[in-house]
Structure formats: C-alpha cells, structure tokens
ChimeraX commands (.cxc) that place a marker at each C-alpha (Angstrom):
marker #1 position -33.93,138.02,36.89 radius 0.5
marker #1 position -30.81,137.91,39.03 radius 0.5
marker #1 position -27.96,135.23,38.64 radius 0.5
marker #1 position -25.74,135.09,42.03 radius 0.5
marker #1 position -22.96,132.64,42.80 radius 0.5
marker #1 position -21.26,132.67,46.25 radius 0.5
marker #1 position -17.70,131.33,47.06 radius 0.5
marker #1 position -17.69,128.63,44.51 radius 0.5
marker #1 position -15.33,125.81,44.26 radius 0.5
marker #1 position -14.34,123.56,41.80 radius 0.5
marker #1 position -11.82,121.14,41.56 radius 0.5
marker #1 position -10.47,118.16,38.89 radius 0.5
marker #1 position -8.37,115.88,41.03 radius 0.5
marker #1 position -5.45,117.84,42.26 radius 0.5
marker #1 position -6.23,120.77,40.25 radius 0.5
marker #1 position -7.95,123.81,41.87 radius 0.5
marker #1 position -9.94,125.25,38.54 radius 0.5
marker #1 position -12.27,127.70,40.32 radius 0.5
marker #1 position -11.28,129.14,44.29 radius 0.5
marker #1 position -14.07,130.62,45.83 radius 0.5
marker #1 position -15.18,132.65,43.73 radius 0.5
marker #1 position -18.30,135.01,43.96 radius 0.5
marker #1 position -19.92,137.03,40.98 radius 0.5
marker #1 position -22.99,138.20,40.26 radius 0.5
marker #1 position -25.53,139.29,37.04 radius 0.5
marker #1 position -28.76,141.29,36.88 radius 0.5
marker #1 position -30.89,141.63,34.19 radius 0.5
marker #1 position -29.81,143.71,31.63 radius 0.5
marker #1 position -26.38,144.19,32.32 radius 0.5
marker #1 position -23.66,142.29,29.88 radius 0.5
marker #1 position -20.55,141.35,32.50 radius 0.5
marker #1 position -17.13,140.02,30.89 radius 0.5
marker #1 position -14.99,137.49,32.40 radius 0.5
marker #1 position -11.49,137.86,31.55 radius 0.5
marker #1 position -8.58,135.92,32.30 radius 0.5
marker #1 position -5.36,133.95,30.70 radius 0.5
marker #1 position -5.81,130.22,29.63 radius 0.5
marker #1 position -6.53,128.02,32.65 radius 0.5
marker #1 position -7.79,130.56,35.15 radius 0.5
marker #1 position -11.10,128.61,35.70 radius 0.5
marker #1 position -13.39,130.67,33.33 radius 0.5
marker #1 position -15.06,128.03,31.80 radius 0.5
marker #1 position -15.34,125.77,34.44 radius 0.5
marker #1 position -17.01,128.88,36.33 radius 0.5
marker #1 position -19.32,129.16,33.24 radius 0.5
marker #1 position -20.44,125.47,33.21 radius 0.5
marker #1 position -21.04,126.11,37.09 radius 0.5
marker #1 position -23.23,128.76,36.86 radius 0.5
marker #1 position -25.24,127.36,34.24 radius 0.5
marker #1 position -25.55,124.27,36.58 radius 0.5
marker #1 position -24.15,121.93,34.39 radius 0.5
marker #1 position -21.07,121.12,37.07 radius 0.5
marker #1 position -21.98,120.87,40.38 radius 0.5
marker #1 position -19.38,122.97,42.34 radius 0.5
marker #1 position -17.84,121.18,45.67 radius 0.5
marker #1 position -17.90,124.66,47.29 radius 0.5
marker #1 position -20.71,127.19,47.29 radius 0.5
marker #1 position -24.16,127.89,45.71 radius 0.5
marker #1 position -25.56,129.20,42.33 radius 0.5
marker #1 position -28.73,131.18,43.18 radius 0.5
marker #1 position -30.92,132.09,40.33 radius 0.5
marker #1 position -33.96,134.30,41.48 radius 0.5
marker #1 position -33.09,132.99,45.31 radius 0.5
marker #1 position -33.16,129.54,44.38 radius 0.5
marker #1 position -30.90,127.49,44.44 radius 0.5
marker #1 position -29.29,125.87,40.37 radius 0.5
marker #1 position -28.39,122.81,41.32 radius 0.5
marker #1 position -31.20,121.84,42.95 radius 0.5
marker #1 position -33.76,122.78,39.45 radius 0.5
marker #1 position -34.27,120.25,37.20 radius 0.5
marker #1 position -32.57,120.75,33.89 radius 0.5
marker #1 position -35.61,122.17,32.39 radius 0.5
marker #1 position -36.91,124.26,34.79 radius 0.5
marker #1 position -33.07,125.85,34.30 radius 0.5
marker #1 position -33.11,125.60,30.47 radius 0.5
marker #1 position -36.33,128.01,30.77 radius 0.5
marker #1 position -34.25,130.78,32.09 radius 0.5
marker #1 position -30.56,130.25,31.21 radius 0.5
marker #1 position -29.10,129.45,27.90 radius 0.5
marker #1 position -25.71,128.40,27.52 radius 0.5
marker #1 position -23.75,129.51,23.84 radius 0.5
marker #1 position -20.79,127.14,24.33 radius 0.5
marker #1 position -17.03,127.45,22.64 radius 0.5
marker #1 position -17.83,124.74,20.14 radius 0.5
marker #1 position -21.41,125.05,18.65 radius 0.5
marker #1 position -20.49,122.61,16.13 radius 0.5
marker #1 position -23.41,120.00,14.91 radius 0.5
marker #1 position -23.04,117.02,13.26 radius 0.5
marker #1 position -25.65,116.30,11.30 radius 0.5
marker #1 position -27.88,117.92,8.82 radius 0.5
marker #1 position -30.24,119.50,9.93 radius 0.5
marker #1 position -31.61,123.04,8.47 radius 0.5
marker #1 position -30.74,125.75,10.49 radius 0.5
marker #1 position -34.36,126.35,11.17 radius 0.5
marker #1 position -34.65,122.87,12.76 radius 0.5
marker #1 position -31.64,123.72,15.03 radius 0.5
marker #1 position -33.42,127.14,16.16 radius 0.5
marker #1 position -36.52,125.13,17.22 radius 0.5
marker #1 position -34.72,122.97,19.24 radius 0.5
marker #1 position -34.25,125.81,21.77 radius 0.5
marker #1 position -38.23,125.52,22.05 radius 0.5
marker #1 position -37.91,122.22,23.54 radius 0.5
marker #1 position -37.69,123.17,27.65 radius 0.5
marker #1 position -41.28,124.62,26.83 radius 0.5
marker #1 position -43.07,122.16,25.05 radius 0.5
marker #1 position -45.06,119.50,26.57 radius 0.5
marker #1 position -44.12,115.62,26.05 radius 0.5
marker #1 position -45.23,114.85,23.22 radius 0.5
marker #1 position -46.69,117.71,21.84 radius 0.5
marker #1 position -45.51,119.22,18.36 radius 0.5
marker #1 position -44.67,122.95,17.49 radius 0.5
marker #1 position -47.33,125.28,17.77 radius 0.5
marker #1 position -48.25,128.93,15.61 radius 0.5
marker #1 position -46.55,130.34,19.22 radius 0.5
marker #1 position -43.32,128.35,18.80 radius 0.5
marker #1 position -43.05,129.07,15.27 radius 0.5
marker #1 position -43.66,132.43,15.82 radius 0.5
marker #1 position -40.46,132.88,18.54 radius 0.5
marker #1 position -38.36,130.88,16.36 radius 0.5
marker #1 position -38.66,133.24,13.19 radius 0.5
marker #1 position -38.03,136.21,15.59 radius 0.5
marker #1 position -34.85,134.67,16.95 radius 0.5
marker #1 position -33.46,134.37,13.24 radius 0.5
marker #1 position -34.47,137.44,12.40 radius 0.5
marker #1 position -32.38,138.77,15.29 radius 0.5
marker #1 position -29.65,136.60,14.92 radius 0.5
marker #1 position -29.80,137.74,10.78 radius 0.5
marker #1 position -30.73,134.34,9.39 radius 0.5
marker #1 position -34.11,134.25,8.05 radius 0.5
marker #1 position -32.39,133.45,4.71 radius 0.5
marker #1 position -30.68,130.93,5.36 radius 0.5
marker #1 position -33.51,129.13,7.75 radius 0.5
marker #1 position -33.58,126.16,4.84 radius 0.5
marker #1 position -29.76,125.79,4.40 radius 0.5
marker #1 position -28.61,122.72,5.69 radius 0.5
marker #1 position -26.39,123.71,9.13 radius 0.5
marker #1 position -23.86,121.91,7.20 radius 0.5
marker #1 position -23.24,124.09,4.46 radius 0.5
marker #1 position -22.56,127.29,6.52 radius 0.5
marker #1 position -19.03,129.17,7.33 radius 0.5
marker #1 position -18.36,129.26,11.36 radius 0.5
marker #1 position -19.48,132.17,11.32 radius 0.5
marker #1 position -22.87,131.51,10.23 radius 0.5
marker #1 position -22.98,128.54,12.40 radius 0.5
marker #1 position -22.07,130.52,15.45 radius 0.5
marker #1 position -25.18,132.96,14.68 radius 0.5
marker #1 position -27.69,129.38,14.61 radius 0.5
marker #1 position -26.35,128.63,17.76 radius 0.5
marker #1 position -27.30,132.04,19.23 radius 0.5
marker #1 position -30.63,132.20,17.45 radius 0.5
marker #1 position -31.40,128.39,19.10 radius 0.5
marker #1 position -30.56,130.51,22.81 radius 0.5
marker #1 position -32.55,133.00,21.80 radius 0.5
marker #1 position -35.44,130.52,21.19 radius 0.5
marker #1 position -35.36,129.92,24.70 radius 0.5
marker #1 position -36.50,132.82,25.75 radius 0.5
marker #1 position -33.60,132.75,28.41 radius 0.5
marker #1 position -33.51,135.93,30.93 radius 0.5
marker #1 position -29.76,134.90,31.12 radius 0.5
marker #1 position -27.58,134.34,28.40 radius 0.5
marker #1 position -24.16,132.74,29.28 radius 0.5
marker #1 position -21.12,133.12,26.28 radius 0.5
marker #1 position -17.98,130.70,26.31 radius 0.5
marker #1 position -16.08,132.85,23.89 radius 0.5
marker #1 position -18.83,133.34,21.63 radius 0.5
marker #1 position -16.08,135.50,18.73 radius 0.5
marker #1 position -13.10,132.86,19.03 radius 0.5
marker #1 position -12.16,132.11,15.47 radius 0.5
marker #1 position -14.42,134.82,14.05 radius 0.5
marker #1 position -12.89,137.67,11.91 radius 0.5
marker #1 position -13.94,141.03,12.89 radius 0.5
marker #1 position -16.53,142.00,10.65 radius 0.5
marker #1 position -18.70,139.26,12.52 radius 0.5
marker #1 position -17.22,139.77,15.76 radius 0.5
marker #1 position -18.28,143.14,15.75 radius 0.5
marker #1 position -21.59,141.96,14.60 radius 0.5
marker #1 position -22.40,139.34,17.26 radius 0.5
marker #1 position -21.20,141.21,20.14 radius 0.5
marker #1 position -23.67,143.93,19.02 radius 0.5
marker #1 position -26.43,141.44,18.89 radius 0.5
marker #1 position -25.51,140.47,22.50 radius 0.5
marker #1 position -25.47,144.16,23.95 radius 0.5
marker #1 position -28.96,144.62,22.01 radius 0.5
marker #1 position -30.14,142.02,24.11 radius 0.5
marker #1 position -28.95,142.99,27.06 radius 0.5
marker #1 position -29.83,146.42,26.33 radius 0.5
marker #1 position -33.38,146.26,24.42 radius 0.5
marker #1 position -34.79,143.06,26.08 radius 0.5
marker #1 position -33.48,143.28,29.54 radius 0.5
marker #1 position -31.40,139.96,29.43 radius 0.5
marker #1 position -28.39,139.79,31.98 radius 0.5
marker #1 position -25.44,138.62,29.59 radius 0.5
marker #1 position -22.63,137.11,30.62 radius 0.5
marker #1 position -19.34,136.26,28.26 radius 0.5
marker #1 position -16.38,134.57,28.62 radius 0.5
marker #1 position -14.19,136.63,26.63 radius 0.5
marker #1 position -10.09,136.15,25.72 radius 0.5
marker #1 position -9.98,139.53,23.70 radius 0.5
marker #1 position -9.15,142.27,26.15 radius 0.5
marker #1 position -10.19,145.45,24.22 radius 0.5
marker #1 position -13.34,143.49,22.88 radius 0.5
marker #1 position -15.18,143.12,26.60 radius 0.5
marker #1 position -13.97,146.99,27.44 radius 0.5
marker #1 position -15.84,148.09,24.32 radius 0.5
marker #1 position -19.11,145.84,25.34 radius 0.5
marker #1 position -19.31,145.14,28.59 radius 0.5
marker #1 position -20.60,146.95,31.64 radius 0.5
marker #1 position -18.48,145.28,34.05 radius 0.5
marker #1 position -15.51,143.22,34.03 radius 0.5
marker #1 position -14.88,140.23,36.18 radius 0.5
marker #1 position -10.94,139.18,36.12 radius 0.5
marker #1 position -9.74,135.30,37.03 radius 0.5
marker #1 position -6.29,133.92,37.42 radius 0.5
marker #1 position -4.71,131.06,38.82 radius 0.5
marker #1 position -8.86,130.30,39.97 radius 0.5
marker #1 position -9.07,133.29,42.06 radius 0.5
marker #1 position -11.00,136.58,41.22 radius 0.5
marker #1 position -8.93,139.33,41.13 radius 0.5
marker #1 position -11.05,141.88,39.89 radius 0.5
marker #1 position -14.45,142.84,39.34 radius 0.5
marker #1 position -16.16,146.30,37.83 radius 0.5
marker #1 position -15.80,148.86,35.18 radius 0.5
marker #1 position -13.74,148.70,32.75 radius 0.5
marker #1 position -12.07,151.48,33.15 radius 0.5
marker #1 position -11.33,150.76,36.93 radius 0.5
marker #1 position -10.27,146.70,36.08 radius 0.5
marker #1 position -8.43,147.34,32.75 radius 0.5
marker #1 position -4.80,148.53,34.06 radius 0.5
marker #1 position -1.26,148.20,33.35 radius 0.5
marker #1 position -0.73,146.50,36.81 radius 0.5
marker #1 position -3.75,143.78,36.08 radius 0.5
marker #1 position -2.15,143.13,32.81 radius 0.5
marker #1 position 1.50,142.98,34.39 radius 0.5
marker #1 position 0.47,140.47,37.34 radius 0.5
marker #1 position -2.36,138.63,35.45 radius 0.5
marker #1 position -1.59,137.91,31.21 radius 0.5
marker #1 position 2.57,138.88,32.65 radius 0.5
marker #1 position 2.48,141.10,29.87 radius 0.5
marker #1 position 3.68,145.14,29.23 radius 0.5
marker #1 position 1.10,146.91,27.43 radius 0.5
marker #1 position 0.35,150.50,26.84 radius 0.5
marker #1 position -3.10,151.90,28.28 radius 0.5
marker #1 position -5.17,154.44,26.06 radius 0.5
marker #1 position -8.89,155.39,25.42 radius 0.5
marker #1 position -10.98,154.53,22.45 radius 0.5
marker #1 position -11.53,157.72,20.63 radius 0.5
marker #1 position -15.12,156.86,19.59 radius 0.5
marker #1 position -16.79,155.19,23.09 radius 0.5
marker #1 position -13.88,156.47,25.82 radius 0.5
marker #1 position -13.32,152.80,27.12 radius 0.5
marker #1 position -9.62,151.88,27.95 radius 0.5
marker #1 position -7.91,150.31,25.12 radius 0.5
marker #1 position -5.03,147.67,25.46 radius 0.5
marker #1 position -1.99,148.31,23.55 radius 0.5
marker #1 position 0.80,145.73,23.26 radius 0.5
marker #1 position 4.02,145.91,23.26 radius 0.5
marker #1 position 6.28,144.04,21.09 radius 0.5
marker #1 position 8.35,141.78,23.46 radius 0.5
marker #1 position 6.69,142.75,26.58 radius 0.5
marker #1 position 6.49,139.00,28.25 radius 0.5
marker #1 position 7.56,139.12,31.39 radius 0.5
marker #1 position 8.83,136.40,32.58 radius 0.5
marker #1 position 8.04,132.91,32.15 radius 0.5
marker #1 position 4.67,132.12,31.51 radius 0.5
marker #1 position 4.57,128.53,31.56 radius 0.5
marker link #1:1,2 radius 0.2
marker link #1:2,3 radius 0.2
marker link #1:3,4 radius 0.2
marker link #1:4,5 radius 0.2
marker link #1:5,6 radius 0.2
marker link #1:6,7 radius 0.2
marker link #1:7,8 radius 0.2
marker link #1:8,9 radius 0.2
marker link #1:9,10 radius 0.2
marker link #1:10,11 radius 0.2
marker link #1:11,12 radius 0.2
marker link #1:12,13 radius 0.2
marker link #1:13,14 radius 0.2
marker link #1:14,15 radius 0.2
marker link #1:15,16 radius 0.2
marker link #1:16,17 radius 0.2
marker link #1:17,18 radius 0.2
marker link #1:18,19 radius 0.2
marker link #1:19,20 radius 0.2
marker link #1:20,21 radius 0.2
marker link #1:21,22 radius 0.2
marker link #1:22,23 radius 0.2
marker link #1:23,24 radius 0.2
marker link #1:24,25 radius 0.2
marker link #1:25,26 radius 0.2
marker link #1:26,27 radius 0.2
marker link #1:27,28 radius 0.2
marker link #1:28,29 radius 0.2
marker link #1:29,30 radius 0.2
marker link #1:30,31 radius 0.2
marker link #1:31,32 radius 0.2
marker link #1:32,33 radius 0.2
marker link #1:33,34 radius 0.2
marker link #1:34,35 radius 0.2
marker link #1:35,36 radius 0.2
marker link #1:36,37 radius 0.2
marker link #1:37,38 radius 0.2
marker link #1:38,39 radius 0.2
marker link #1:39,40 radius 0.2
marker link #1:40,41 radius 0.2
marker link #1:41,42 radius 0.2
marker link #1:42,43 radius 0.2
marker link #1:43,44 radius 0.2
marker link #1:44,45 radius 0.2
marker link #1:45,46 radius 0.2
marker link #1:46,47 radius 0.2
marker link #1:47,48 radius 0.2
marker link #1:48,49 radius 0.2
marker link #1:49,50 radius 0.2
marker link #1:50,51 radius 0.2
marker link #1:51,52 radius 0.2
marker link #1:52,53 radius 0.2
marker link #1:53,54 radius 0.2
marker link #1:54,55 radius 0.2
marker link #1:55,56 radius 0.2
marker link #1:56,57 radius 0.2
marker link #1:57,58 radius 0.2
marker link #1:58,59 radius 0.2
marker link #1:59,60 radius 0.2
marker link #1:60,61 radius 0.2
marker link #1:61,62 radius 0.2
marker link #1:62,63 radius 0.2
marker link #1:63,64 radius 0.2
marker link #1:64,65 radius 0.2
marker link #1:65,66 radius 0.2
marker link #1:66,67 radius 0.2
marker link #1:67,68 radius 0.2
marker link #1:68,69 radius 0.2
marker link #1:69,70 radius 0.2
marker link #1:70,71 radius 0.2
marker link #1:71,72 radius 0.2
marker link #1:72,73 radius 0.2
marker link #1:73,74 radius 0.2
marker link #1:74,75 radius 0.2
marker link #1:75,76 radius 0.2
marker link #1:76,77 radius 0.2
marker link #1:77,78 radius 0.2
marker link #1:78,79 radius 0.2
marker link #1:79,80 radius 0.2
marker link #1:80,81 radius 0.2
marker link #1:81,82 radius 0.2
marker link #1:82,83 radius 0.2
marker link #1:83,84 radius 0.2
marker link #1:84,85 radius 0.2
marker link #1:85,86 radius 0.2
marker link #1:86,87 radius 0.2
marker link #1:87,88 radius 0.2
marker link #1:88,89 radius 0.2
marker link #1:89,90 radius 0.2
marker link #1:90,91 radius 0.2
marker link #1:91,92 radius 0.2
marker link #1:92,93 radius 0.2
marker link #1:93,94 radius 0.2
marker link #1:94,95 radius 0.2
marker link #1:95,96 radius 0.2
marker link #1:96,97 radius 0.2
marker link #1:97,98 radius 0.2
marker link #1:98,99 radius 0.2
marker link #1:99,100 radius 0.2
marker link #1:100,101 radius 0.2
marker link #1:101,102 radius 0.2
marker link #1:102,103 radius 0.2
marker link #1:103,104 radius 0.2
marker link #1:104,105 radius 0.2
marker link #1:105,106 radius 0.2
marker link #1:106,107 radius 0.2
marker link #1:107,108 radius 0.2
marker link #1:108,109 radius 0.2
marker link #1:109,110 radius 0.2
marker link #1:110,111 radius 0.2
marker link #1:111,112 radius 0.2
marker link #1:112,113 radius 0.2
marker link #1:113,114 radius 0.2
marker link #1:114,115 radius 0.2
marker link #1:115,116 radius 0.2
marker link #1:116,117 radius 0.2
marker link #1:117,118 radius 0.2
marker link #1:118,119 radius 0.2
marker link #1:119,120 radius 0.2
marker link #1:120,121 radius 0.2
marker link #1:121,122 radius 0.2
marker link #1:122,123 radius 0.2
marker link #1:123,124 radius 0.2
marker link #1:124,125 radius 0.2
marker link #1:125,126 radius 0.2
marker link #1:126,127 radius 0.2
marker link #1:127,128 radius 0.2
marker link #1:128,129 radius 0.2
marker link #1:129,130 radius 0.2
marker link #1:130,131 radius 0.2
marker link #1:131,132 radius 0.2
marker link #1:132,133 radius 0.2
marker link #1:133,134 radius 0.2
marker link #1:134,135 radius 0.2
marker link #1:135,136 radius 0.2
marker link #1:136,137 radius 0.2
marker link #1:137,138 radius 0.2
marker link #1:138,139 radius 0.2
marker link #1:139,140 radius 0.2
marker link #1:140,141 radius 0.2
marker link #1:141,142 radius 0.2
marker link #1:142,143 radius 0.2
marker link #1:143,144 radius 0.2
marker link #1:144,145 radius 0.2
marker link #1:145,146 radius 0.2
marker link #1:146,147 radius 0.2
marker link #1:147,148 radius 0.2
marker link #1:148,149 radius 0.2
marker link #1:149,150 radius 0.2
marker link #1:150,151 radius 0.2
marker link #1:151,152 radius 0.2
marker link #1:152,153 radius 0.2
marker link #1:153,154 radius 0.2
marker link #1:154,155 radius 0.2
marker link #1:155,156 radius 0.2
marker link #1:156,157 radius 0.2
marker link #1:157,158 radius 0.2
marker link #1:158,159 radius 0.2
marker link #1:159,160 radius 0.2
marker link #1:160,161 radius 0.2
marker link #1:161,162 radius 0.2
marker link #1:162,163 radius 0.2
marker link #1:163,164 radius 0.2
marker link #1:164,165 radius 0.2
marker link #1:165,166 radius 0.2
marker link #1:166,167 radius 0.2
marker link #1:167,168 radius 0.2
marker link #1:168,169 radius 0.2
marker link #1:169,170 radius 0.2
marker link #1:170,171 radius 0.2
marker link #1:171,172 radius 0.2
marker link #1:172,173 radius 0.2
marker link #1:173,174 radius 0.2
marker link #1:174,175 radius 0.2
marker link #1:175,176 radius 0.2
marker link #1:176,177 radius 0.2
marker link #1:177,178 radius 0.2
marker link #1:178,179 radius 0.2
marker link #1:179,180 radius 0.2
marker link #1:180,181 radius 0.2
marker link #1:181,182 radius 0.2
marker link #1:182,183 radius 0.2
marker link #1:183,184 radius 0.2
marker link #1:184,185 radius 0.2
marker link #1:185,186 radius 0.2
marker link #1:186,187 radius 0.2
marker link #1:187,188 radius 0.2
marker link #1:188,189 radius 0.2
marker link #1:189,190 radius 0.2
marker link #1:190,191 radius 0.2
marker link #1:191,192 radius 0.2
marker link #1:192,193 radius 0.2
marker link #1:193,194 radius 0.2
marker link #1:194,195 radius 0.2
marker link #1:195,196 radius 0.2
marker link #1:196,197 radius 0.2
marker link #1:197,198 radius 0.2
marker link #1:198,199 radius 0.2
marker link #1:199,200 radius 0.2
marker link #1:200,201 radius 0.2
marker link #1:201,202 radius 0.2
marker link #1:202,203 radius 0.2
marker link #1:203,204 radius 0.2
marker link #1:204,205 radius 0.2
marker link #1:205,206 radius 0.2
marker link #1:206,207 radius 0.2
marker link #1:207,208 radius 0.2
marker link #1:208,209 radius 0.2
marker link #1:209,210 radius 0.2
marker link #1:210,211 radius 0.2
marker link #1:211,212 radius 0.2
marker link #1:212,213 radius 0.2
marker link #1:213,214 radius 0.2
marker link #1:214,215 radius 0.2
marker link #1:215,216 radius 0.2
marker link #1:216,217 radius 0.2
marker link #1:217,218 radius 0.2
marker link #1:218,219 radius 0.2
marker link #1:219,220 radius 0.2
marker link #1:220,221 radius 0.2
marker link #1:221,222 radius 0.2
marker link #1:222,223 radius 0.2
marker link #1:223,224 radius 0.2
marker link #1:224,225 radius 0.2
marker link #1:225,226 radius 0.2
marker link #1:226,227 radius 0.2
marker link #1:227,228 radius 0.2
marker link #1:228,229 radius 0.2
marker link #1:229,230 radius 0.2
marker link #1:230,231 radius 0.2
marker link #1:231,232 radius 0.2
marker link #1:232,233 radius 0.2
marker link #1:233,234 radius 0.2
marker link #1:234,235 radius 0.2
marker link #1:235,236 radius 0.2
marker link #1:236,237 radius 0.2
marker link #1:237,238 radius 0.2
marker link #1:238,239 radius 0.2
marker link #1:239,240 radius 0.2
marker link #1:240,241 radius 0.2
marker link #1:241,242 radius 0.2
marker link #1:242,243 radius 0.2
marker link #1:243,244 radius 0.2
marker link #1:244,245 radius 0.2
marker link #1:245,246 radius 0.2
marker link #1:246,247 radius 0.2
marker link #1:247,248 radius 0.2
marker link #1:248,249 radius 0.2
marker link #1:249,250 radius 0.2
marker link #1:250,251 radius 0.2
marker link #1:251,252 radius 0.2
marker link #1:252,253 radius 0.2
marker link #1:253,254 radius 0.2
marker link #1:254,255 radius 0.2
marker link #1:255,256 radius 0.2
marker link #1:256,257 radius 0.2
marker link #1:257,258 radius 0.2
marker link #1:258,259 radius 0.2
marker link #1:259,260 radius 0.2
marker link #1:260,261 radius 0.2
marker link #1:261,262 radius 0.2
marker link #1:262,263 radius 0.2
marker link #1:263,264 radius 0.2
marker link #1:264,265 radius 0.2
view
C-alpha cells in the first residue's frame, strides 16, 4: 500500500498552515514529521487521512484519489491515532477496540467469531488483554493511549497515521509504544507515519524524516542526513550539540542551555 500526497495546500482564512507540500509513505516504512509548533503538521496529518480537504493538491492512496473515497472505504485502509484519544463515556476498553471493526461490518450486522478474533489480537499487541473489562474510564493516559492504538489496530489499516502519539507520556511508555509502532511497521508491513515534537525520539524510530516550518517542507530523508545543527539553527532557532547514540548510531540532539536564538515569537 502506498500513501502519496502532491503539492498540498491548506489554508484557515489568512493563515497559510500547509504550502505545497509533497510527501510520501510505502508500506512498511515508519516516516517522522518534525517541526516547531505551527508549522502545519497536523493540519498535513488530517489532510492525508482525508479528513480536510486541501485547496491545493491531491492525496493518492494506491493511485486513487482520498478525497474522492467515501469515509469507509478510507477507514478500511488508514487509521488515524489522534493527539487527544480521550473518551467520554464508559465504555470497557474492549468495547472501544471493537469499534475499530465498524468500517467492515455490514449495516446491521453484529460482531462475528472473525471480529472477535482481530479484536483480542489487537490488545494483545497493544498489551491490554487484562484490562479488556476495565472501564476506559478508570485507566492512566497512558493506558488510554494504548486502547486507542489497539481500536487502529482493529482496523486492519495498511497505514497508520500518529498525531504525537507519546505527548504527555513518561518514558517508560514512550519507549514502549514507539516500539509497538516500529513492530508494525516492521513485522506486518504497515507504512507508519508520526507526527512527532521529540527530536531524538523520531531519529531513534524512524526511517525517514520529513521536516516542516513556517508550512513549507524543508527536509525530507534519513535521519542522519535531516538531523543537523543548521536544520535546528534555521528551523526550532535553537544551538544544539550533534552526537550519535552509542547503542543504534542515529544522531542524537543535544541542547544547549541558553541556546535560543533570537526571537521566537
């Protein structure tokens, strides 16, 4: 399955969120998008999973086109994990991962031994068969953030799109959830794409890095050819000290105290 988007556009008003802007996701490969608060990387996530229609260019998924699938058809093949997973009502968290089932059941038509059977494998993945009676509101973020991935999972999706999926995790279960993701990616082929603020995070997981500011991309593939003290100069406006991760060789960011350069406002 292949995921392409080609000079998109998106604007709110007088605001330019996203400026043409092309990227691109196969199957199994986990990309990153990086960028400072505001560049557009949400907006371009929300485009790409055809929820926004952009005003400029086209979302292709397997040559055809996003925005002209039916929400369904889409919900078969990409599944979103958004910023907020947050659910307000209580409902256990196995009843949350079935609801993933729904683009692939009939109107009408209950669970079947099939449904069931994809839903205990997507807790089991995400680590949650224990909890699969616990009422969703009983559980830390953490946990909630892991019922959220199981529903995507649920979907069968061949790609998975992340809107920060570790934002306000700690990093025992950041570390855990981003390894979940590259399993995917890696053991069942799934093109992964995450929106991620944490800079030595996506060089540690990803396979390539896309790079927004200002609603431009600015850069786009491997980590250690994107991840520079120039990027992080002209795109966070920050000084930082460039080094590799003893353990997997990927650059690693290190800041430096006071290193703002500049106004950033």
């Amino acid at each position: 399955m292949r995921l392409e988007a080609f000079s998109i556009s998106y604007d709110y008003g007088i605001i330019k969120a996203v400026d043409d802007v092309s990227v691109s996701l196969g199957s199994g490969e986990f990309v990153g998008i990086l960028g400072p608060n505001g560049s557009g990387k949400t907006t371009l996530l929300r485009v790409l999973s055809g929820a926004l229609k952009p005003q400029g260019g086209t979302v292709f998924l397997d040559g055809e086109d996003v925005h002209k699938m039916g929400p369904k058809a889409v919900a078969k093949k990409i599944a979103v994990v958004p910023q907020n997973g947050y659910i307000p009502f209580p409902f256990s968290v196995f009843e949350v991962v079935m609801m993933g089932r729904e683009p692939h059941m009939k109107r009408f038509s209950g669970e079947s031994p099939e449904d069931f059977r994809i839903v205990s494998n997507a807790m089991e993945v995400a680590g949650l068969t224990h909890l699969a009676q616990r009422s969703v509101l009983d559980l830390s973020y953490g946990e909630r953030q892991r019922v959220i991935v199981a529903r995507a999972l649920a979907q069968e999706p061949g790609i998975l799109l992340l809107d920060e999926p570790t934002s306000h995790l700690d990093p025992g279960y950041q570390i855990e959830i981003m390894d979940v993701f590259k399993s995917l990616a890696e053991s069942r082929n799934i093109g992964v794409l995450a929106v991620l603020h944490d800079v030595n995070l996506a060089s540690q997981y990803a396979d390539r890095l896309v790079v927004l500011s200002k609603g431009k991309k600015v850069a786009d593939g491997p980590p250690e050819e994107v991840i520079t003290k120039e990027l992080l100069e002209n795109v966070y406006g920050i000084k930082a000290i460039i080094g590799t991760h003893p353990a997997s060789g990927c650059p690693q960011v290190m800041l430096v105290p006071g290193g703002i350069l500049g106004d950033r406002r």
